[in-house]
C-alpha positions in Angstrom: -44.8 -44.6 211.1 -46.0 -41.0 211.7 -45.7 -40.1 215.3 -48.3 -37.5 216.2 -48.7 -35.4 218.8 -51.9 -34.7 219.4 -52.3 -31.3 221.6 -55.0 -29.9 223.1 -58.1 -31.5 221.1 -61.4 -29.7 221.2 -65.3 -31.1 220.6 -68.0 -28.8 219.3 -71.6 -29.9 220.7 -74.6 -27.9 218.6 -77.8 -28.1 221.0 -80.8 -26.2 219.4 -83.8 -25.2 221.0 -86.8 -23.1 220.8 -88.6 -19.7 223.3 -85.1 -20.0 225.5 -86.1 -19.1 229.1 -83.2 -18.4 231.7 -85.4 -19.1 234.2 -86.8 -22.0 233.1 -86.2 -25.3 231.9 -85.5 -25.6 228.0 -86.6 -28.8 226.2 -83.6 -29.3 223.4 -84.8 -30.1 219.5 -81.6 -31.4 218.3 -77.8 -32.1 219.5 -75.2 -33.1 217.9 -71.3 -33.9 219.2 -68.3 -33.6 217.0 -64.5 -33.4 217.0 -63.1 -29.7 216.2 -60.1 -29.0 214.2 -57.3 -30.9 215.7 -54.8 -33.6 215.3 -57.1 -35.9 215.2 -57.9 -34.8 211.5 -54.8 -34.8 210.6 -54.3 -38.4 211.6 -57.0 -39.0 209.6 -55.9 -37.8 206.3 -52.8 -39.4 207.1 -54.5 -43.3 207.3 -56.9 -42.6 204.0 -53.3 -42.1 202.6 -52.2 -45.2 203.1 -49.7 -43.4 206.1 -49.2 -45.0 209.5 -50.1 -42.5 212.3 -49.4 -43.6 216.0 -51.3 -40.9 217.9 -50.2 -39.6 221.7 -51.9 -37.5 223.8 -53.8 -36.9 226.5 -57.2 -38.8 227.2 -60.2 -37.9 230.2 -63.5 -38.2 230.5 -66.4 -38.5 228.4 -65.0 -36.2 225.5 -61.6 -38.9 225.6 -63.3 -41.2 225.2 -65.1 -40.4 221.9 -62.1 -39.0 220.6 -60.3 -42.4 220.8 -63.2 -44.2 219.6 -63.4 -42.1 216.5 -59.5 -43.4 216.2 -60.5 -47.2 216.8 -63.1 -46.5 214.3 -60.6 -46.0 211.5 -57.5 -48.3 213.0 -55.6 -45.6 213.8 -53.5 -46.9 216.9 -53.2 -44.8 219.4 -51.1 -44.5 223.0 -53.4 -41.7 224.9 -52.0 -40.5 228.5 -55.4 -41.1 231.3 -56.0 -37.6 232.8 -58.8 -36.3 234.9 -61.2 -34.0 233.1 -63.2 -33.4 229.6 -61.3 -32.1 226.9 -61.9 -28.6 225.9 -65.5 -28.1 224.8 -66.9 -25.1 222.4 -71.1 -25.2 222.9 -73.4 -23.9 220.4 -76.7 -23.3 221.8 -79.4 -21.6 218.4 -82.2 -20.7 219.8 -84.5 -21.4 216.3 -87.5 -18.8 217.7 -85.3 -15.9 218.1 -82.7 -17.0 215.8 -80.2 -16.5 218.3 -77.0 -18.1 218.9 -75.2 -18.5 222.3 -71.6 -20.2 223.2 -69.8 -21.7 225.7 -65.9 -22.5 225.8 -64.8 -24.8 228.1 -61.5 -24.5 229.6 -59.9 -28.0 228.5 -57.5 -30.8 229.7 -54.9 -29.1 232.5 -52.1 -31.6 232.7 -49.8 -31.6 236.2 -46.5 -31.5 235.6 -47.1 -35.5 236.0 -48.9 -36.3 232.9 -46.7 -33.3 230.9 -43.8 -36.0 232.2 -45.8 -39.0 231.2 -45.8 -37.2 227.7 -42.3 -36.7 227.0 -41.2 -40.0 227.9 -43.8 -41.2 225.8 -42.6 -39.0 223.1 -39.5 -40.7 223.7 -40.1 -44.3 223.7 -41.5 -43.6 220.1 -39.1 -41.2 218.4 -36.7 -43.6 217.6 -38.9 -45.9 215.4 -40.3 -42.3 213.3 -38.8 -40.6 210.6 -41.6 -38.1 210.6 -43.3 -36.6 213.7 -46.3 -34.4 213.5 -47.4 -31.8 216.3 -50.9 -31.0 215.6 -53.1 -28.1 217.4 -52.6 -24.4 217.9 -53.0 -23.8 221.2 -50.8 -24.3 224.5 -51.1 -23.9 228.5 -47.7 -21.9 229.1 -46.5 -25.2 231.7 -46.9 -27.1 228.5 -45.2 -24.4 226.4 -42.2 -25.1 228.9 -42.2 -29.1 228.1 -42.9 -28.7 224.3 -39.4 -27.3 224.3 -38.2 -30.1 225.9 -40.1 -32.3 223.8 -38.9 -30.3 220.5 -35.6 -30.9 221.5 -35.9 -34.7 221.1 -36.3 -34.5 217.3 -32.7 -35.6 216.1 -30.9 -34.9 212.6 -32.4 -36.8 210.0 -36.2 -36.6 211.1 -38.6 -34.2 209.9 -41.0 -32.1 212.5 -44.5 -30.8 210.7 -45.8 -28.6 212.9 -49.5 -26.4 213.6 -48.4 -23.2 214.4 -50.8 -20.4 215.6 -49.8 -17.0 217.0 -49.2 -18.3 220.4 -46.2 -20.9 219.6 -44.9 -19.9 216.0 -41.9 -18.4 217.1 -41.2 -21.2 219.8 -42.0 -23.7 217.3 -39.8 -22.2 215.0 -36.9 -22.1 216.9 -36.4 -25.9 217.0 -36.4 -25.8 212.6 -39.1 -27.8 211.7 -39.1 -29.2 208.2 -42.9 -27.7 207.3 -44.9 -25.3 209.1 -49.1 -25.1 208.6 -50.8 -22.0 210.3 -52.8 -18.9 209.8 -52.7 -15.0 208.9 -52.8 -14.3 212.6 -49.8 -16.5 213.0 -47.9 -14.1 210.4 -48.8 -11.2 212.3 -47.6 -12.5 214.8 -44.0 -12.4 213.6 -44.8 -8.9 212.1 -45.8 -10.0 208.7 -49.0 -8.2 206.8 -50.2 -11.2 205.0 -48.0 -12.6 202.6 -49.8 -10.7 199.5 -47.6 -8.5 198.7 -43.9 -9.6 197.4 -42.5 -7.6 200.6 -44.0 -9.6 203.0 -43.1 -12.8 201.2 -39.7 -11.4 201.0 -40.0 -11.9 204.9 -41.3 -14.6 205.0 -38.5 -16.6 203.2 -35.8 -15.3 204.8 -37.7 -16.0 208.3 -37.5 -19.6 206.8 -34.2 -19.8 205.9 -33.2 -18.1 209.2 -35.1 -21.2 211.3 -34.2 -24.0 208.1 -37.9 -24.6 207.2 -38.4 -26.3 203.6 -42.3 -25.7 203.6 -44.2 -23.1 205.2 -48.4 -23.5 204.1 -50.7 -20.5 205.0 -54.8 -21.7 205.0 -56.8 -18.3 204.5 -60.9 -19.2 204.0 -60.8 -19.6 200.6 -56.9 -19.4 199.5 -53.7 -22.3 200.9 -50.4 -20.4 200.0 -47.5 -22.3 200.1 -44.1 -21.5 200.6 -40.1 -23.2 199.9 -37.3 -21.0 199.8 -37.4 -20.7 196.2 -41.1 -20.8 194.9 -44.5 -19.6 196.0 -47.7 -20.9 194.7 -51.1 -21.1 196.3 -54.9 -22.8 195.2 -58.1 -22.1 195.9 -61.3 -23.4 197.5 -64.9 -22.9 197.6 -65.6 -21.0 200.9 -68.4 -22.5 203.0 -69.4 -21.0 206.3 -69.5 -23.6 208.7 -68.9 -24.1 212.8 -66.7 -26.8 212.6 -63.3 -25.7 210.3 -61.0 -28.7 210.2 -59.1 -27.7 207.3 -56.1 -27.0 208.8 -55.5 -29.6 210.6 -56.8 -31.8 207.5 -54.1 -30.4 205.0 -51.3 -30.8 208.0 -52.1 -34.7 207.9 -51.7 -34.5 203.6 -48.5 -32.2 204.3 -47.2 -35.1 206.7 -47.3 -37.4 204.3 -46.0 -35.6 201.3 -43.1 -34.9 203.7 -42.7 -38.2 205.0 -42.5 -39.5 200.7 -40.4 -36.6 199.5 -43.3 -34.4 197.5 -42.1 -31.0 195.8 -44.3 -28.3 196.7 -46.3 -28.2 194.1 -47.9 -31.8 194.8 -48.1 -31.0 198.2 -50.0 -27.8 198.1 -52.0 -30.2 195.5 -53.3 -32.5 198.0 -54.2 -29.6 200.2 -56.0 -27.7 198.0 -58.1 -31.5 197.0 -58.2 -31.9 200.7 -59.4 -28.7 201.8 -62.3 -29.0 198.6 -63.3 -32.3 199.9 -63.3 -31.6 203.5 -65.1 -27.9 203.6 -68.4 -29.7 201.7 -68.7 -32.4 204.4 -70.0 -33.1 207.8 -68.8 -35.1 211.0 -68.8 -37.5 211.1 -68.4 -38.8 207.5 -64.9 -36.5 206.5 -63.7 -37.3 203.7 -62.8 -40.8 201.7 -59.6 -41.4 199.5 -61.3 -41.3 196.6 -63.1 -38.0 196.6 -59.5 -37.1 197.5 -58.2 -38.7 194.4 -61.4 -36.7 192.4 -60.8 -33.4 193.6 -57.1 -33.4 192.2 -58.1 -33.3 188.7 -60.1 -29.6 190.0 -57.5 -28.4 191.7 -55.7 -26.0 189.7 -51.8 -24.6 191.1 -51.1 -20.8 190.1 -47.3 -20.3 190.8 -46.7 -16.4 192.3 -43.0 -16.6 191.9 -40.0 -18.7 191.5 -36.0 -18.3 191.8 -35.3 -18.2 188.1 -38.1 -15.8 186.9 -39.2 -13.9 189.8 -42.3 -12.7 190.9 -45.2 -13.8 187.9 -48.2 -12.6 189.7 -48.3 -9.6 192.3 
């Protein structure tokens, strides 16, 4: 069994219309609801895999409510924590006349330091039975920065933490060594790093993960997944696709899970996240992706190594 954490999960809703008035009422043409990148993804990718994922989390309103169905959907069991509100919502409005686009964020889920409690006991009625545990989504309230340390500090010797790091946690995440690490370029910034394209800044970047004992460290740019050990670097590529809804990362952290959970090298595990991300950047909610287009999309996936211990740097 996988435990994942699911944090902060977000829903895109698309709503077009046509001639918007402000002062007027606007008759919608289409709407549409969908999950945004989150750990929800990654659980997933994780199940098509033949993985176990318990998901825990947080779970309110209306937005819960399809979150957790689109989990029962796909018998992925679940243990979600009832709080008051929606989840956090990002609203597209296109207006198709003026070819305009509006949006909306919506703050989110704002735990009390009741249902951050609920959580870590949670956390730790499951921890024992997991030898892999998976924290999924970027983003943070700082009073549940505070109990993610706690919660961190649960993971014992012998189990293996994969993480979604972005700029606002990496360097707390970091702290409490997990065994892989997916995130971003603004993450690497973050820790003072330009990129990782140039053999300096990879140079950086490995001794950053020795420093914090992190086996696998996978960077997903729009069209490029680096990954990282301490003693190769390799990345693949994707077809690019401009779309609302990027799931990727949290898609390839599920595949990454998995490899970690069944003892993958790098190079199969930045494999299945390049076949992941191919797969997953051509489709639409709700219809992801299958295990068998996975399975495909390894045959097109094609590894270019940028350096290893014994021969050094082979492509700059």
């Amino acid at each position: 069994m996988i435990l994942t954490v699911l944090i902060n999960p977000y829903l895109i809703r698309q709503i077009k219309v046509s001639g918007w008035k402000a002062d007027g009422q606007n008759k919608i043409l289409e709407e549409s609801l969908m999950i945004g990148d989150s750990g929800v993804y990654s659980a997933h990718i994780m199940k098509i895999l033949q993985g176990e994922p318990f998901v825990i989390g947080f779970s309110g309103g209306i937005g819960g409510r399809f979150i957790k169905n689109f989990l029962d959907k796909r018998r992925i069991v679940s243990d979600f924590i009832g709080i008051s509100g929606e989840p956090k919502m990002l609203t597209t409005m296109t207006d198709v006349a003026k070819t305009k686009e509006y949006s909306f964020m919506s703050n989110g889920y704002e735990p009390a330091e009741s249902d951050l409690k609920a959580l870590k006991h949670k956390f730790h009625n499951h921890i024992r039975e997991c030898d892999t545990i998976v924290f999924a989504g970027q983003t943070f309230s700082p009073r549940a920065l505070e109990k993610a340390e706690e919660v961190l500090a649960m993971v014992e010797e012998g189990q293996k933490a994969v993480v979604q790091a972005g700029a606002d946690n990496i360097e707390l995440l970091s702290k409490y060594h997990p065994y892989a690490v997916v995130t971003d370029v603004e993450a690497l910034r973050r820790l003072g790093l330009d990129g990782i394209w140039r053999p300096t800044e990879t140079e950086k970047l490995q001794k950053w993960m020795r420093t914090y004992r992190i086996k696998y460290f996978f960077v997903q740019t729009p069209e490029t997944i680096y990954g990282l050990s301490r003693s190769k670097i390799a990345y693949v590529s994707y077809p690019p696709k401009d779309k609302t809804e990027d799931i990727i990362q949290s898609s390839i952290l599920g595949g990454l899970a998995i490899g970690v959970q069944r003892g993958y090298l790098l190079e199969k595990n930045l494999q299945i996240a390049g076949a992941i991300a191919r797969q997953v950047n051509v489709r639409s909610f709700p219809d992801i992706i299958r295990r068998r287009e996975i399975d495909q999309a390894m045959n097109q996936v094609r590894l270019k190594e940028v350096y290893n211990e014994k021969r050094g740097y082979l492509e700059t």
